[in-house]
Phi, psi and omega in degrees: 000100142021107177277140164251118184304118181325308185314320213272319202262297197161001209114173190285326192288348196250005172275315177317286200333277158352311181294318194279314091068254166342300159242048098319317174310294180289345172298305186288351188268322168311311157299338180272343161283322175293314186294329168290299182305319158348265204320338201260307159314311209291301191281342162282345168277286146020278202277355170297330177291300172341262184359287162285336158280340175295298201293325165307265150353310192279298211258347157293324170313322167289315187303289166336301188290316188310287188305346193259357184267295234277344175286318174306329174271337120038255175280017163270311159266357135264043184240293173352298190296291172320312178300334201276325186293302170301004207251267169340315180290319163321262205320325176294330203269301209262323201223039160323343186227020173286318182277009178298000000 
């Protein structure tokens, strides 16, 4: 920005005058920045809280998902074992001279 000389402006009060102008503009402008960036932290703290209860949430659901495929392969073998026990136990009660 142009400096304006007091001769240039009209004299030293109306070079003052000006100055003083000038910065009160940037003074309101500075508050309307400051007041943003506030706002602008205030919701990055917001949402960083979100963020780690989302994240939190997401690994109790793994964990939780984890115990249950390990209980299902589990009870995937032993339904296995049974059917294969029962399966014997058959064959022998129903068909004894089939496998003969």
């Amino acid at each position: 920005m142009p400096r304006i000389s007091p001769a240039a402006a009209g004299g030293r009060n109306v070079c003052a005058f000006l100055d003083t102008i000038a910065h009160a503009e940037i003074e309101g402008l500075l508050a309307q920045v400051l007041d943003r960036l506030t706002r602008m932290e205030e919701r990055q703290n917001v949402q960083s809280a979100q963020i780690a209860e989302q994240g939190s949430r997401i690994r109790e659901l793994e964990l939780a998902n984890a115990n249950i495929s390990a209980l299902k392969g589990r009870w995937v073998a032993v339904g296995a074992v049974a059917l294969g026990a029962i399966g014997g136990f058959l064959s022998r009660i129903v068909a004894p001279g089939i496998l003969e």
